[in-house]
C-alpha positions in Angstrom: -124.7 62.2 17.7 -128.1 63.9 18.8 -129.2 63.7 22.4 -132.4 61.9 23.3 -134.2 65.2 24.3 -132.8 66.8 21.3 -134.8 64.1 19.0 -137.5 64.6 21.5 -137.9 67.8 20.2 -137.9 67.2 16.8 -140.9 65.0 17.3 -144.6 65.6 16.0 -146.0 63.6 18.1 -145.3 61.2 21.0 -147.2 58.7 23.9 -145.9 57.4 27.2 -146.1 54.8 29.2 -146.5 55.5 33.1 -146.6 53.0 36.0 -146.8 54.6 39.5 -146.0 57.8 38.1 -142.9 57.0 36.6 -142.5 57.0 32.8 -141.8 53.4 31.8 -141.9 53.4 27.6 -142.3 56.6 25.3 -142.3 56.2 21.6 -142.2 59.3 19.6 -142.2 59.7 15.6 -139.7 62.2 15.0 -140.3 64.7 11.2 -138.3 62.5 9.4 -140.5 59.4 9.9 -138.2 57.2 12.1 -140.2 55.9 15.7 -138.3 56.7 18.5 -138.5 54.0 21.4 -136.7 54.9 25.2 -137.1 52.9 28.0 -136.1 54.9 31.2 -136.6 52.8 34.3 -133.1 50.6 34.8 -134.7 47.8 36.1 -137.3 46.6 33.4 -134.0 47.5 31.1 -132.2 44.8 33.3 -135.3 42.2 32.9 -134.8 43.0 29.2 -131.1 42.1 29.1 -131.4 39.1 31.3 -134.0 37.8 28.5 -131.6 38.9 26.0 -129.2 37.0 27.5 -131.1 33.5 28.3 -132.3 33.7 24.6 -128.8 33.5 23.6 -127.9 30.9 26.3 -130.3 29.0 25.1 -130.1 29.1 21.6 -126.2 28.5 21.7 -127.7 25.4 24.2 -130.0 24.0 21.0 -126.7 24.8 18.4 -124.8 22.1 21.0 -127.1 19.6 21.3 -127.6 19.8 17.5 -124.0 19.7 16.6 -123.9 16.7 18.9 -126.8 14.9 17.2 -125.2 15.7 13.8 -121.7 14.5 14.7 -123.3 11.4 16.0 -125.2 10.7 12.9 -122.2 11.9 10.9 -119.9 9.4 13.4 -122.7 6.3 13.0 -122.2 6.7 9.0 -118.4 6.4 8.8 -118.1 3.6 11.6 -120.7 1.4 10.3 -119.2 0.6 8.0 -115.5 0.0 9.5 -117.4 -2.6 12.7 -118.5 -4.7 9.7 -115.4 -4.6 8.0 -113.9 -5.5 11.4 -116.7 -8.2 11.8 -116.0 -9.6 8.0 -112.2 -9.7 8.7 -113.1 -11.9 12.1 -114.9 -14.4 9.9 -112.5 -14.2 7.6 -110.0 -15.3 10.2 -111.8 -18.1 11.4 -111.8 -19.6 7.0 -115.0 -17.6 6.0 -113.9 -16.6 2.7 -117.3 -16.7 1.0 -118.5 -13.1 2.2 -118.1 -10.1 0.5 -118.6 -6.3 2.0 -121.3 -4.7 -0.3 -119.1 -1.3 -2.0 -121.1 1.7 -0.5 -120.2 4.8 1.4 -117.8 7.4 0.7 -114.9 7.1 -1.1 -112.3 6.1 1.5 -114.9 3.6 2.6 -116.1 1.8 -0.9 -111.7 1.6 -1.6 -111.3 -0.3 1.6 -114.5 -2.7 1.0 -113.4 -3.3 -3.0 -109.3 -4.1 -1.1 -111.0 -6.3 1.2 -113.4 -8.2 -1.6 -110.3 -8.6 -3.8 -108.5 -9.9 -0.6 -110.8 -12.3 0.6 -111.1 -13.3 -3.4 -107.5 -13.9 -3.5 -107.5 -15.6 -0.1 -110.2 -18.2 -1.3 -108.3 -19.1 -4.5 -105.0 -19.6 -2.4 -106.8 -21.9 0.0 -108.2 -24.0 -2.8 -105.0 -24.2 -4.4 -102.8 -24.7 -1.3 -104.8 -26.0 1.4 -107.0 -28.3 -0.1 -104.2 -29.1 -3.2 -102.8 -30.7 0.1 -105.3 -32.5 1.1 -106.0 -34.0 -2.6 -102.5 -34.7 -2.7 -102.8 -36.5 0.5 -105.9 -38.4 -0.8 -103.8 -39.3 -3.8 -101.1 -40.8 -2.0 -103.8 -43.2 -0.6 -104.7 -44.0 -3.6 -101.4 -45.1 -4.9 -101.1 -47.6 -1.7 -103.9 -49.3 -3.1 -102.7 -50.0 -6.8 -99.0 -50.7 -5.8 -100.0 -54.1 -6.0 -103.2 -54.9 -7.6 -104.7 -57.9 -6.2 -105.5 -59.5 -9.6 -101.7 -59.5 -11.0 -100.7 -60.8 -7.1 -103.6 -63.2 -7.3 -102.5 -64.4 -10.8 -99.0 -64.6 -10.0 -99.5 -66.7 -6.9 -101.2 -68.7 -8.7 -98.7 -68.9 -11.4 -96.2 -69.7 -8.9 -98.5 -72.5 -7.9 -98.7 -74.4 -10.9 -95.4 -74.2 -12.2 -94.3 -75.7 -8.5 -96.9 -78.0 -9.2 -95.0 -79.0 -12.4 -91.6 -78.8 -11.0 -90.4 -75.6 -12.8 -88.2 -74.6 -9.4 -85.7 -72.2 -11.1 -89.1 -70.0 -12.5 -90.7 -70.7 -9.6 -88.0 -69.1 -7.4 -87.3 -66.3 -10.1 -91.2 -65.1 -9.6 -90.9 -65.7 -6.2 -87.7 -63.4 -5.5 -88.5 -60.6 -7.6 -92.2 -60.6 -5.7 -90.9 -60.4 -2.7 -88.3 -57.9 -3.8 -91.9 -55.8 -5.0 -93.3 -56.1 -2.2 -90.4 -54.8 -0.3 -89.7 -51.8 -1.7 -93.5 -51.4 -1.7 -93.9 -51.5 1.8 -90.5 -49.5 2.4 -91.1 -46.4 4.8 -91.3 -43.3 2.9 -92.2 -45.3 -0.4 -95.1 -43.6 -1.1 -94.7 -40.2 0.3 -91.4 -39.3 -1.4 -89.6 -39.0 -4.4 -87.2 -42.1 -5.4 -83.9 -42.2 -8.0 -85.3 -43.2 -11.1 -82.9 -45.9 -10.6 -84.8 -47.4 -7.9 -87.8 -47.2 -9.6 -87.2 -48.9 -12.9 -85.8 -51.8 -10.5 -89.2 -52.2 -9.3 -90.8 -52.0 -12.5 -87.8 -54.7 -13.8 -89.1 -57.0 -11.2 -92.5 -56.8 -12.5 -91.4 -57.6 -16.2 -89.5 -60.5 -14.9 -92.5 -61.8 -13.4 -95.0 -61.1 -16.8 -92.6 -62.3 -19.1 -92.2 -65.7 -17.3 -96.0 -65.6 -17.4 -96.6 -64.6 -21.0 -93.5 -66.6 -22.3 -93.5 -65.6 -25.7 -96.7 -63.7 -26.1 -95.0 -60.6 -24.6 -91.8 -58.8 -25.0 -90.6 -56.0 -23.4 -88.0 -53.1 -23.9 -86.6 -51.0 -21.6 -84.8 -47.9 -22.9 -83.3 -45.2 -20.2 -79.7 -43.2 -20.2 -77.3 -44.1 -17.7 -77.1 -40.6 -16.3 -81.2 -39.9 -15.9 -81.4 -42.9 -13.1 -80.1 -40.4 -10.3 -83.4 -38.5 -11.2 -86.0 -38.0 -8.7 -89.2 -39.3 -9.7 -92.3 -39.9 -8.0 -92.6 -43.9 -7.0 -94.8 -46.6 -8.6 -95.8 -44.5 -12.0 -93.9 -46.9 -14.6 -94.9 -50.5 -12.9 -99.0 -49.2 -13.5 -98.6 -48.1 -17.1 -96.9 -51.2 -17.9 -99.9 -53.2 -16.1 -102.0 -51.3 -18.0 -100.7 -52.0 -21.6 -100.8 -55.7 -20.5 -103.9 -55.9 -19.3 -106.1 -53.7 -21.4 -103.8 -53.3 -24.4 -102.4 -57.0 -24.6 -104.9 -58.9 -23.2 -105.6 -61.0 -26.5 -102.3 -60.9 -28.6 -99.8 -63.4 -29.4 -97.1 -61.2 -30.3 -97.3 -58.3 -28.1 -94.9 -55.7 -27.2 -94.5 -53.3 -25.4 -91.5 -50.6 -25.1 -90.5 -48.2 -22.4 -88.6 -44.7 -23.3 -87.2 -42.5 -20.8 -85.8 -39.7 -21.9 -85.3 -35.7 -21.4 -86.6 -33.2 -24.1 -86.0 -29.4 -22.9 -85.3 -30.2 -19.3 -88.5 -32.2 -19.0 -88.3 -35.9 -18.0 -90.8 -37.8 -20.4 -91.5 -41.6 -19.8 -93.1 -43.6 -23.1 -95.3 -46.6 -22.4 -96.1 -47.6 -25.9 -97.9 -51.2 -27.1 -98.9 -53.1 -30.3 -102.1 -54.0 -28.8 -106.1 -53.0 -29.2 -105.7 -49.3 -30.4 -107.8 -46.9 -27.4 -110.3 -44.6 -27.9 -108.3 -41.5 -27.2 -111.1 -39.6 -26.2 -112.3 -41.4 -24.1 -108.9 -41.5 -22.2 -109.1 -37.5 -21.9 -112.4 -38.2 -20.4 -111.3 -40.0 -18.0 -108.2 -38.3 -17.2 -110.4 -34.9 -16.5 -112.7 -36.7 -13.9 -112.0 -39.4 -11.2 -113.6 -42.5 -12.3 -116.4 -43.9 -10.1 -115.1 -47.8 -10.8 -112.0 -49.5 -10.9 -111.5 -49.3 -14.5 -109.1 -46.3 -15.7 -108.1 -45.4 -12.0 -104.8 -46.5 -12.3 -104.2 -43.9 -15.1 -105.9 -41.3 -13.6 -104.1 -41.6 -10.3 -100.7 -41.4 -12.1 -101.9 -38.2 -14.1 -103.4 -36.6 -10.4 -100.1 -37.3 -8.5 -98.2 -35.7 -11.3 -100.4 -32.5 -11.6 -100.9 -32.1 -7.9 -96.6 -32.5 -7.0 -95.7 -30.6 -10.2 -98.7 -28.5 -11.4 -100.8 -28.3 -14.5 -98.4 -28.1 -17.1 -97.5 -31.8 -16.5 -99.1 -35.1 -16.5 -100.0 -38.0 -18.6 -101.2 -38.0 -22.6 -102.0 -40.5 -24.8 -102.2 -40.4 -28.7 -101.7 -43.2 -31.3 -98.3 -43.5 -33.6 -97.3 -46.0 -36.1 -99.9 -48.8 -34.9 -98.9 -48.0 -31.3 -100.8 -46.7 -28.3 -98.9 -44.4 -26.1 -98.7 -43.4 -22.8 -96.7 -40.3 -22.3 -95.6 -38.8 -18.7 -94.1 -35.7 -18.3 -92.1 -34.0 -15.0 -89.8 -31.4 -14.6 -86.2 -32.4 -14.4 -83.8 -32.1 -10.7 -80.7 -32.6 -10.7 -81.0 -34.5 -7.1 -83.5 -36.2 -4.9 -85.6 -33.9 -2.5 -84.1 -34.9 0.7 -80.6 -34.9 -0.5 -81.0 -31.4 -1.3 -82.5 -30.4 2.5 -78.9 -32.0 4.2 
């Protein structure tokens, strides 16, 4: 490579700086048009460096504080996100299932909101179905304590028993006597509500409320009762048959003179299925799905609807109570699923 004084010479023209009487700058133009600069005193060299060098310092200084900023911001936008997902799963700890995370973000983020919407979704339904399914079930059951013995068939019974001691009837009178006691008994029984019963124990409930109507009714009323030997071991819920029969008296019967009314319990494709049919005042099927698709605000039709909500809420949907119209009688059907043994045998 060329010396400085070499290119110095090849100059045209040239102009110095001088401070003190030492050269500081020069700048020449050499013949081939470049602009030579030199700089020959150490020290303003040195002062040039050092500025050289703070420029650098600082600008790598700005670069840090600017990654910082951006990896904060950057930081800010992904955590967001995950603190409110954290705050969303606290409330959804403490039974808030009703919020949902809005789906936004990047990718990773918007898959964990839509996993946490479709959790809290399916969280919701469970608690509906489980927790409050409980606590309608519950409610039912408290329910059934207060039509186990409706007050106007134990109010017209006393009063039956009454008069016929009145007339000296004693053998009636201690029939209806006995077999309401015997009702009441196994009404007031500890668990009699709450759990499942043999079948067998439950049509000797109902047969002690058929004793009792037909001594009332005499010949106005007669009753069947049809069920296999070997479905009596059956667990069934308590206190369904002795309503439906009530309820065939009461609103199907009311005014006949040659009423009947037959009970059927059978199996059909491992389904138990109990038959309440009369001969009485045909009903208005629709209005019965009415009312068994909404809890009635009165008295009237609770019965039935309390044995189709038991049913439903202990076995699910796909069982319950129906009612259709066959051969000039009106029938009640219940279905269940069959077992083979009562609930707390099986847990021994």
């Amino acid at each position: 490579l060329p010396s400085y004084t070499d290119l110095a010479d090849q100059s045209s023209s040239g102009e110095s700086s001088w401070i003190d009487g030492q050269r500081i700058i020069s700048v020449y133009t050499l013949n081939n048009g470049l602009i030579l600069y030199s700089i020959t005193t150490p020290e303003v060299l040195s002062n040039i460096k050092q500025t050289f060098y703070y420029s650098i310092g600082a600008a790598e200084i700005l670069v840090f504080f600017f990654t910082l900023l951006l990896s904060f911001y950057f930081s800010r936008l992904i955590t967001s996100p995950l603190r409110k997902l954290e705050e969303h799963m606290t409330e959804l700890s403490e039974e808030q299932f009703s919020d949902r995370i809005p789906v936004k973000g990047c990718y990773e983020i918007q898959m964990l909101s839509r996993t946490y919407n479709h959790m809290a979704e399916r969280l919701e339904f469970l608690y509906n179905e489980v927790y409050m399914g409980e606590l309608r079930l519950k409610q039912s059951r408290l329910d059934a304590l207060q039509i186990q013995l409706n007050p106007h068939f134990l109010y017209n019974t006393l009063d039956t028993i009454y008069w016929m001691s009145k007339m000296g009837e004693s053998e009636n009178t201690s029939i209806m006597v006995s077999n309401l006691s015997k009702m009441m008994r196994m009404t007031l029984e500890p668990g009699s509500n709450n759990n499942m019963v043999a079948l067998g124990r439950e049509l000797e409930h109902l047969t002690c409320y058929i004793t009792i109507q037909q001594i009332r009714y005499g010949e106005k009323v007669r009753f069947s009762v049809v069920c296999e030997e070997s479905l009596k071991k059956l667990p069934v819920l308590s206190f369904l048959l002795q309503p439906l029969v009530e309820n065939a008296l009461v609103h199907g019967l009311k005014k006949s003179l040659n009423g009947i009314v037959k009970i059927n319990i059978f199996t059909e494709n491992s389904v138990l299925v109990y038959e309440v049919a009369n001969n009485g005042i045909p009903v208005d099927i629709e209005k019965i799905h009415n009312l068994l698709a909404q809890k009635p605000n009165g008295s009237q039709g609770f019965a039935i609807y309390n044995i189709h909500e038991r049913i439903r809420l202990k076995y699910g949907t796909d069982y319950g109570l129906s009612c259709n119209l066959n051969q000039g009688f009106t029938v009640f059907k219940v279905t269940q699923p069959v077992f083979q043994q009562p609930e707390e045998n099986k847990e021994t």
